[in-house]
VOKOL-240158 format. One record per residue: y, z, x of N, C-alpha, C, O in turn; residue in three letters; residue number from 1. Coordinates in Angstrom, 1 decimal. Example, Ala and Ser with C-alpha at 12.3 -4.5 7.8 and 13.67 -1.06 7.14 Angstrom:
ATOM   n_py   n_pz   n_px  ca_py  ca_pz  ca_px   c_py   c_pz   c_px   o_py   o_pz   o_px type seq
ATOM   -5.7    7.8   13.2   -4.5    7.8   12.3   -3.3    7.8   13.2   -3.3    8.5   14.2  ALA   1
ATOM   -2.2    7.1   12.8   -1.1    7.1   13.7    0.0    7.9   12.9    1.1    8.0   13.4  SER   2
***
This chain:
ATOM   n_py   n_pz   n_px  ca_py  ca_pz  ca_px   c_py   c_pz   c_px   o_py   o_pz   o_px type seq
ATOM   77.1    0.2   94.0   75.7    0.0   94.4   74.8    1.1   94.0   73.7    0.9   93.5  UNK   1
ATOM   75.3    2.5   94.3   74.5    3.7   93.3   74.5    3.6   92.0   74.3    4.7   91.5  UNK   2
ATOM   74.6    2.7   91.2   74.4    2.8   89.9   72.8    1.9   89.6   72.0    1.9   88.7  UNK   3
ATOM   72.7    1.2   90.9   71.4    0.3   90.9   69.9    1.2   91.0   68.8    0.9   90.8  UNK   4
ATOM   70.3    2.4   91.4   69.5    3.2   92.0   69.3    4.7   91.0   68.7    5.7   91.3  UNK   5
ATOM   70.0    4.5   90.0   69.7    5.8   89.6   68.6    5.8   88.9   68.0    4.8   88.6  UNK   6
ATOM   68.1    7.2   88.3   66.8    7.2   87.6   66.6    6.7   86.3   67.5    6.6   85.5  UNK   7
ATOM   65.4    6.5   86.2   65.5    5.3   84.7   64.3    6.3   83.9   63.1    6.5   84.2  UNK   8
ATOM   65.2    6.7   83.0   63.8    7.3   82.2   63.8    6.3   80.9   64.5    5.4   80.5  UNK   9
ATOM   62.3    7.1   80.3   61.8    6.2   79.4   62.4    6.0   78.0   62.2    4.9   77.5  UNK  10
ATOM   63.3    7.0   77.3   64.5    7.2   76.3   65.1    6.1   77.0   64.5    5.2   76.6  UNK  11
ATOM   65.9    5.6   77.7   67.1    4.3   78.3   66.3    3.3   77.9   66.9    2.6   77.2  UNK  12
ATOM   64.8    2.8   78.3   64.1    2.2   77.5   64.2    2.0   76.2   64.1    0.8   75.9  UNK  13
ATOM   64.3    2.8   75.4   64.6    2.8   74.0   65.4    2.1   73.6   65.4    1.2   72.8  UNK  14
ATOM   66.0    2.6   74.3   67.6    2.8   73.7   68.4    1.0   74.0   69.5    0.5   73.5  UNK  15
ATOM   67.4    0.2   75.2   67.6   -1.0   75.6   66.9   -2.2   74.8   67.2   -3.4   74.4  UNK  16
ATOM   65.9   -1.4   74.7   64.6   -2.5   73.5   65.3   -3.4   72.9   66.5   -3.4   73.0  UNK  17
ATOM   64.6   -4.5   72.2   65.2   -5.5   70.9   65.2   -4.4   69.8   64.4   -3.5   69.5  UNK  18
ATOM   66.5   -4.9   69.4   67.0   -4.8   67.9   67.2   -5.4   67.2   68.4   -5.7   67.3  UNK  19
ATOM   66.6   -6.1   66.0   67.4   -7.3   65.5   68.5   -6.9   64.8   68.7   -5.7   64.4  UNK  20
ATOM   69.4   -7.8   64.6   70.1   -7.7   63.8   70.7   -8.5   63.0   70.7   -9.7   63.2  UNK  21
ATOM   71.6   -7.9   61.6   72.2   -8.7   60.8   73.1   -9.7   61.3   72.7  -10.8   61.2  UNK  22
ATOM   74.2   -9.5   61.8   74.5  -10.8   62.6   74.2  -11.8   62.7   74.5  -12.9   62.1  UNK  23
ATOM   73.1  -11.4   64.1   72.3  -12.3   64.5   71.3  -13.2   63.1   71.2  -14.4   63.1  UNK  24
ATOM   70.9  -12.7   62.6   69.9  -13.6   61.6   70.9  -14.4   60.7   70.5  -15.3   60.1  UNK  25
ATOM   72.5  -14.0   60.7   73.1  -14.9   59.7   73.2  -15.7   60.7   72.5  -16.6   60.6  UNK  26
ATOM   73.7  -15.7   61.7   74.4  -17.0   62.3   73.0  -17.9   63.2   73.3  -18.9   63.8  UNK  27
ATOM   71.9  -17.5   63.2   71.1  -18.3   63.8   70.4  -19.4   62.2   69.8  -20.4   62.2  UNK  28
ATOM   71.1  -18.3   61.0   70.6  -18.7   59.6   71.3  -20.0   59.7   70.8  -21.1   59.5  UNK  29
ATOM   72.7  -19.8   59.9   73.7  -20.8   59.5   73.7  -22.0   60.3   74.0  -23.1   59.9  UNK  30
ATOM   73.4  -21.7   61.5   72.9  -22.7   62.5   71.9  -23.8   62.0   71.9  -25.1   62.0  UNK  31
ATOM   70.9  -22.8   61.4   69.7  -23.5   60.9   69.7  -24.4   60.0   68.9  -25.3   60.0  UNK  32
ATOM   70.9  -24.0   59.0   71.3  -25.1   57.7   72.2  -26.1   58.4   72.3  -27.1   57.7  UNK  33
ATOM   72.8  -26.0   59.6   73.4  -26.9   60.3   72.1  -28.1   60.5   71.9  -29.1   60.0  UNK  34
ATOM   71.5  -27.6   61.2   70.6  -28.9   61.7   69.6  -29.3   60.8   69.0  -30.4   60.9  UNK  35
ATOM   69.4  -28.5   59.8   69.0  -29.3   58.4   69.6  -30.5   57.9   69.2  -31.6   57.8  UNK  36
ATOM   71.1  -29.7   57.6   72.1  -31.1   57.2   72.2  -32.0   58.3   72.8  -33.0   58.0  UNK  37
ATOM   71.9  -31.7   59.5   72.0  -33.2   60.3   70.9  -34.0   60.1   71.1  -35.2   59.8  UNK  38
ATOM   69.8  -33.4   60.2   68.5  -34.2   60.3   68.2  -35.0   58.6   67.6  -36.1   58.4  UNK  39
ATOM   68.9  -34.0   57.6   68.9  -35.1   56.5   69.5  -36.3   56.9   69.1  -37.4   57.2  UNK  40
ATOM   71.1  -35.6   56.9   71.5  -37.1   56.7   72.4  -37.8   57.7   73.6  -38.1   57.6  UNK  41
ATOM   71.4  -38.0   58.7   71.3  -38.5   60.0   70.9  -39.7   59.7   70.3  -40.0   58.6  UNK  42
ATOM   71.1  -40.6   60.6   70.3  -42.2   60.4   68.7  -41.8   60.6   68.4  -40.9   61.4  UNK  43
ATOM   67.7  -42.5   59.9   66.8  -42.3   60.3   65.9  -42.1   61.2   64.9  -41.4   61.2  UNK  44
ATOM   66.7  -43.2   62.5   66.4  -43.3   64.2   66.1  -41.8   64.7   65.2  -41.2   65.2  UNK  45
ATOM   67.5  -41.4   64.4   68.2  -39.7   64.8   67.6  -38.6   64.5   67.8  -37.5   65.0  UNK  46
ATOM   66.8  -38.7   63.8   65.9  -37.4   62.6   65.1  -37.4   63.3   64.5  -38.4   63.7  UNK  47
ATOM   64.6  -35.6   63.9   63.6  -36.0   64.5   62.7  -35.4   63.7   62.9  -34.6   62.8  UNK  48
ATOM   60.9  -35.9   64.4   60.1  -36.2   63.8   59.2  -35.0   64.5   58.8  -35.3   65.6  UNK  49
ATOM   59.0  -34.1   64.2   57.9  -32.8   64.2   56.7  -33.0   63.7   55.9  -33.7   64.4  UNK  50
ATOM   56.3  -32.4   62.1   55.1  -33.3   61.7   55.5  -34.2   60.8   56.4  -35.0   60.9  UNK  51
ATOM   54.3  -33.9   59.4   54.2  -34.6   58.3   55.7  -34.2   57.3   56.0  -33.0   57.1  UNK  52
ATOM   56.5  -35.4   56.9   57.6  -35.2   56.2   57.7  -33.8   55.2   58.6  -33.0   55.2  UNK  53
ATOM   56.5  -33.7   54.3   56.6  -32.3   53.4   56.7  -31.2   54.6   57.7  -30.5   54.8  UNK  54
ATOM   55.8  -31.1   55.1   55.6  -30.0   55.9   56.8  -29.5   56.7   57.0  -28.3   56.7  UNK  55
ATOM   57.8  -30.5   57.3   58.9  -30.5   57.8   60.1  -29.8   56.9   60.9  -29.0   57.2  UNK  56
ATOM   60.0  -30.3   55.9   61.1  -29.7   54.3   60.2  -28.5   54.3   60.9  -27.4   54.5  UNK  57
ATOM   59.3  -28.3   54.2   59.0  -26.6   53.2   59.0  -26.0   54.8   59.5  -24.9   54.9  UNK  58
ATOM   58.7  -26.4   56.0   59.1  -25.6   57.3   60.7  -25.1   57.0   61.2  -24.0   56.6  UNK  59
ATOM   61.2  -26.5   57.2   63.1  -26.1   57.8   63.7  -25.4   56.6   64.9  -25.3   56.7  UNK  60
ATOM   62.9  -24.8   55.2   63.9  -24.3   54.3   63.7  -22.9   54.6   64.6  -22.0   54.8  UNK  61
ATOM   61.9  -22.8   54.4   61.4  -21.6   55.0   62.1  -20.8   55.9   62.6  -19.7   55.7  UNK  62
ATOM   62.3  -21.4   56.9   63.1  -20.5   58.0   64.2  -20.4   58.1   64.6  -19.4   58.8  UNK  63
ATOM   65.0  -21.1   57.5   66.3  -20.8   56.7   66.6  -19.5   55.5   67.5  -18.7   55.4  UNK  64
ATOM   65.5  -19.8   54.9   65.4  -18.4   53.7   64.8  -17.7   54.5   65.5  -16.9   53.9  UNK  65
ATOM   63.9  -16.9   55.5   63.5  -16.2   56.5   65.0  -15.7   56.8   65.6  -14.9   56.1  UNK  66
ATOM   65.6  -16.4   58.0   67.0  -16.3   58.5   67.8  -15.2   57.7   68.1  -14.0   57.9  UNK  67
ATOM   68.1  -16.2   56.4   69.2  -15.3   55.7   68.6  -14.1   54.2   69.3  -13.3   53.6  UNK  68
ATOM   67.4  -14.4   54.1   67.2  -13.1   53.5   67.1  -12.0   54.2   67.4  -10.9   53.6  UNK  69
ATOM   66.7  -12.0   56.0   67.0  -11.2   56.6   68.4  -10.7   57.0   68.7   -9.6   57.3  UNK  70
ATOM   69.3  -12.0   56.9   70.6  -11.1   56.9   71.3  -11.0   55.7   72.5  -10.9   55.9  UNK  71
ATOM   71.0  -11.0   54.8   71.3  -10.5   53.8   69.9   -9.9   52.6   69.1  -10.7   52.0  UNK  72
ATOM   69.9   -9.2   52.5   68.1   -8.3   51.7   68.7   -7.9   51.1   67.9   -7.7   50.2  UNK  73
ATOM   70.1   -7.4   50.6   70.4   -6.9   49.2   71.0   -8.3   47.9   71.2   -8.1   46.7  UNK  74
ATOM   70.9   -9.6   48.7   71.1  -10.7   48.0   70.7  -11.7   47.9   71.3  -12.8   47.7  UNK  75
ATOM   69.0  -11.5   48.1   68.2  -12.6   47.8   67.7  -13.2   46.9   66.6  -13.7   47.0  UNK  76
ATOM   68.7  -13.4   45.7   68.7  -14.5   44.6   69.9  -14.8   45.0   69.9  -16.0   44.7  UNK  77
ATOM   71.0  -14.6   45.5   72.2  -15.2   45.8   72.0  -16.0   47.1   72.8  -16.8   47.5  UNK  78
ATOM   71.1  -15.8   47.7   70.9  -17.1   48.9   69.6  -17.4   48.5   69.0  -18.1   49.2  UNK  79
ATOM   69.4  -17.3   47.9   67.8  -18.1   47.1   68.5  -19.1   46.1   68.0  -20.2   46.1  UNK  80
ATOM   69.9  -19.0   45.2   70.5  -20.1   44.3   71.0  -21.0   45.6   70.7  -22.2   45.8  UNK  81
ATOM   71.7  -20.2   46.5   72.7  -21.1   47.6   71.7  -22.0   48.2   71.8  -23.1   47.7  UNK  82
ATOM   70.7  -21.9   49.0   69.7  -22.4   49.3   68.9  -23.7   48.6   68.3  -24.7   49.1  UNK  83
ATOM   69.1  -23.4   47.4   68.5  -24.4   46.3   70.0  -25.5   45.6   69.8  -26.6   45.3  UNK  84
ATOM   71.1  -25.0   45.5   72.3  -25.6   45.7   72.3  -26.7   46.9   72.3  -28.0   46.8  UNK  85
ATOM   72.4  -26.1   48.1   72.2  -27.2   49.6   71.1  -27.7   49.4   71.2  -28.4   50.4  UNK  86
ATOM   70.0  -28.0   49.0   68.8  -28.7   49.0   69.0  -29.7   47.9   68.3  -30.7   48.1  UNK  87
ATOM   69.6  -29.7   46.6   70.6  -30.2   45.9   71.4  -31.1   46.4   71.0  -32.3   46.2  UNK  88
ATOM   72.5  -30.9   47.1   73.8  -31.2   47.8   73.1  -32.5   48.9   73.6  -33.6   49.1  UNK  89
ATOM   72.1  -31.9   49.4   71.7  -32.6   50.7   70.9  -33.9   50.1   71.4  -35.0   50.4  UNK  90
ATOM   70.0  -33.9   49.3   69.3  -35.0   48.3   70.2  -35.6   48.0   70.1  -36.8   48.3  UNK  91
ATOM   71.1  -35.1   47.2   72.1  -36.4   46.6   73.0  -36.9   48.0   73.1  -38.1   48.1  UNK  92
ATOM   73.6  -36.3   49.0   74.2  -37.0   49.7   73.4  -38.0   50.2   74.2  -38.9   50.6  UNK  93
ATOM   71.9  -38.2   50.5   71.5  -38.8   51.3   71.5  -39.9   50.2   70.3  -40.3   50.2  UNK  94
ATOM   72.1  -40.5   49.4   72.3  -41.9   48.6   73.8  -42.2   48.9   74.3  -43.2   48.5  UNK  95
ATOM   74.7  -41.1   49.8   75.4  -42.3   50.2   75.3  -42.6   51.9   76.2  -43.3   52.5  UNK  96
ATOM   74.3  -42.2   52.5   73.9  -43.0   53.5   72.9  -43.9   53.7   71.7  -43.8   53.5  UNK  97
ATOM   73.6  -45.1   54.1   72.8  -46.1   54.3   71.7  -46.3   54.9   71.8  -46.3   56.1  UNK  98
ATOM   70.2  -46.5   54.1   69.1  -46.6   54.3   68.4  -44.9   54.6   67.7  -44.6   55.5  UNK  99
ATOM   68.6  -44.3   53.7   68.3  -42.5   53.3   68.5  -42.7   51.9   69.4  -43.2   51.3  UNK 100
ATOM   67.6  -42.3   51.5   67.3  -42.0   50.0   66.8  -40.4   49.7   66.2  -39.7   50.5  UNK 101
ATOM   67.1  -40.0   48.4   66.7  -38.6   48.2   65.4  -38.5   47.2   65.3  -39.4   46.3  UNK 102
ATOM   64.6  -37.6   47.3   63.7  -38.1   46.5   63.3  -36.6   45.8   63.7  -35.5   46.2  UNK 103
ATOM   62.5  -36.9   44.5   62.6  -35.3   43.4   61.7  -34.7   44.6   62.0  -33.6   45.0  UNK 104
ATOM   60.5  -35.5   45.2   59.5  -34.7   45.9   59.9  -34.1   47.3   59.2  -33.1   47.7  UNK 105
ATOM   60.9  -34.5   47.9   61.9  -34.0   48.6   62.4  -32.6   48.1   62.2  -31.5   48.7  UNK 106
ATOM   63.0  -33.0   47.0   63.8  -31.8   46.8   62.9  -30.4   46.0   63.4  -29.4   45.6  UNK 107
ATOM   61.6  -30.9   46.0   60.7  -29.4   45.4   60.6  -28.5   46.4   60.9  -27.3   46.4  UNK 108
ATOM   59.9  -29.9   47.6   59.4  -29.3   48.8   60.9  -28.4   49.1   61.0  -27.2   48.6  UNK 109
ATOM   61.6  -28.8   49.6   62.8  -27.8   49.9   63.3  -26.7   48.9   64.3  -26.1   49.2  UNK 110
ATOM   62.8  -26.5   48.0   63.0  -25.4   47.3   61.9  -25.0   47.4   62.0  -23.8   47.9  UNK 111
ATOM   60.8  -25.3   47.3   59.6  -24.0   47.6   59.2  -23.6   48.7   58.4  -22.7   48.7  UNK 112
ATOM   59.8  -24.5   50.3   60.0  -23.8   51.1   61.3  -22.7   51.4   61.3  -22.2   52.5  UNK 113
ATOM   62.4  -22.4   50.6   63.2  -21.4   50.1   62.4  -20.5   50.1   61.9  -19.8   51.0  UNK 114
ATOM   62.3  -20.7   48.5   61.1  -19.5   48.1   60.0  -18.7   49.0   59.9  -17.5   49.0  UNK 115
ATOM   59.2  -19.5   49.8   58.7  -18.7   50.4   59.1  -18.4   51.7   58.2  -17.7   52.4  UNK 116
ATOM   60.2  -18.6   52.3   61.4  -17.9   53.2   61.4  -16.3   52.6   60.8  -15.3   52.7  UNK 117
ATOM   62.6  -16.9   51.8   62.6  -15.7   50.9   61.5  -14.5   50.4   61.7  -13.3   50.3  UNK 118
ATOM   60.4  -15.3   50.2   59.1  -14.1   49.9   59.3  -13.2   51.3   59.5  -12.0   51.4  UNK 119
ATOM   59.0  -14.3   52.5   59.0  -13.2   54.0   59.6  -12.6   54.1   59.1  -11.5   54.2  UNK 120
ATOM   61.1  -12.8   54.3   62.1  -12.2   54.1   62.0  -10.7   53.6   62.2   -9.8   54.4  UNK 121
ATOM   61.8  -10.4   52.1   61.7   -9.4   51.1   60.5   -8.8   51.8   60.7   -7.6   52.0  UNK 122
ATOM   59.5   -9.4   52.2   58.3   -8.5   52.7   58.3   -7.9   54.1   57.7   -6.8   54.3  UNK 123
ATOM   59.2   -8.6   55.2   59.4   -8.3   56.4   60.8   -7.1   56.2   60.8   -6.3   57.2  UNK 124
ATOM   61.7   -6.9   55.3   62.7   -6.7   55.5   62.6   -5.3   56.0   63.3   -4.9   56.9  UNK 125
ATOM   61.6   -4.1   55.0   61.2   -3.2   55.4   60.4   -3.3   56.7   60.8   -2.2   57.2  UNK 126
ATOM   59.8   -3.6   57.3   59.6   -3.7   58.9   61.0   -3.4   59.6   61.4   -2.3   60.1  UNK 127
ATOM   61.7   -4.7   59.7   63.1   -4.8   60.5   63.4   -3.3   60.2   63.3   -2.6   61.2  UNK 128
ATOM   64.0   -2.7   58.7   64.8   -1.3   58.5   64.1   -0.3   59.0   64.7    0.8   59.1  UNK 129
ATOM   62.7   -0.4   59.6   61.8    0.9   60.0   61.9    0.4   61.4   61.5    1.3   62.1  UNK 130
ATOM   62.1   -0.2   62.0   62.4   -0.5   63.6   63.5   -0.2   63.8   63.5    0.7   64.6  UNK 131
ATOM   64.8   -0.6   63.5   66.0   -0.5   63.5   66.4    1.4   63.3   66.9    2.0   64.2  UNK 132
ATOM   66.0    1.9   62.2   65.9    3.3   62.4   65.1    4.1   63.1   65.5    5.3   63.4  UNK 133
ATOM   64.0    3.6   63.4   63.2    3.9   65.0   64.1    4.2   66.5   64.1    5.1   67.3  UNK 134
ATOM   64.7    3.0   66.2   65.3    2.9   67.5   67.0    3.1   67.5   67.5    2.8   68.6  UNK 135
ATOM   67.8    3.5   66.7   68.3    4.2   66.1   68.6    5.9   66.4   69.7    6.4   66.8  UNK 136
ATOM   67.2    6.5   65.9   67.1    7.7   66.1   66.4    8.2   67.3   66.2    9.4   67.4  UNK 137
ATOM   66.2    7.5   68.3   65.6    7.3   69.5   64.2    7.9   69.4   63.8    8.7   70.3  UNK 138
ATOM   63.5    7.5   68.6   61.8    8.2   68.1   61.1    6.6   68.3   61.6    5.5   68.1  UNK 139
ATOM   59.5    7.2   68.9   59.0    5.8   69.1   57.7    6.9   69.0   57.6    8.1   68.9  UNK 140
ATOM   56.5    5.5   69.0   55.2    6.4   69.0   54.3    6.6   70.2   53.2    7.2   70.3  UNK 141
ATOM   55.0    6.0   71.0   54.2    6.5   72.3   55.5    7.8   73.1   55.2    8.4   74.1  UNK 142
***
């Protein structure tokens, strides 16, 4: 019960903060390509419906290439090809489900919302590595 009570300085704060991490962005990444591939090729009923169809493809690749360029930033043309591979993969499978079709405009949109995953990714990545050594080295600016 004395442990509830002891003094809390503002360093323990630190030291408790969010951190993101590598891990964490692959497997919420991988998650993410999970429910991609469901909502492709899902019956249509099952797919759910957020907004406008393009918007929805260049959203769900986006944050996928977000996800994994953040957990991986030293290999973002190797999950920028993988990325465009599954958007590939997923297009043609949806001709063998009945009443899903894949379409070329389909599959741009999903590659150029890659791509600009990916751009975030590369642009945020230095943010994440200057927080993470922030908090790290237990230095903050207040």
């Amino acid at each position: 019960m004395h442990m509830l009570w002891t003094r809390f300085t503002p360093q323990d704060a630190r030291m408790r903060s969010f951190k993101p991490s590598r891990p964490a962005f692959r497997a919420v990444g991988i998650l993410c390509l999970a429910g991609i591939a469901f909502a492709t090729l899902s019956p249509i009923g099952l797919r759910p419906h957020i907004a406008g169809l393009q918007i929805e493809h260049v959203g769900a690749f986006c944050v996928a290439g977000l996800l994994l360029g953040l957990a991986y930033p030293r290999h973002l043309l190797a999950v920028g090809l993988g990325l465009v591979v599954c958007a590939v993969a997923l297009e043609g499978a949806q001709h063998l489900v009945p009443g899903r079709h894949g379409r070329m405009i389909d599959l741009a949109m999903k590659m150029a919302g890659s791509g600009l995953g990916i751009a975030f990714a590369a642009a945020f990545d230095p943010v994440l590595r200057f927080v993470n050594r922030s908090t790290r080295t237990g230095s903050s600016a207040s």
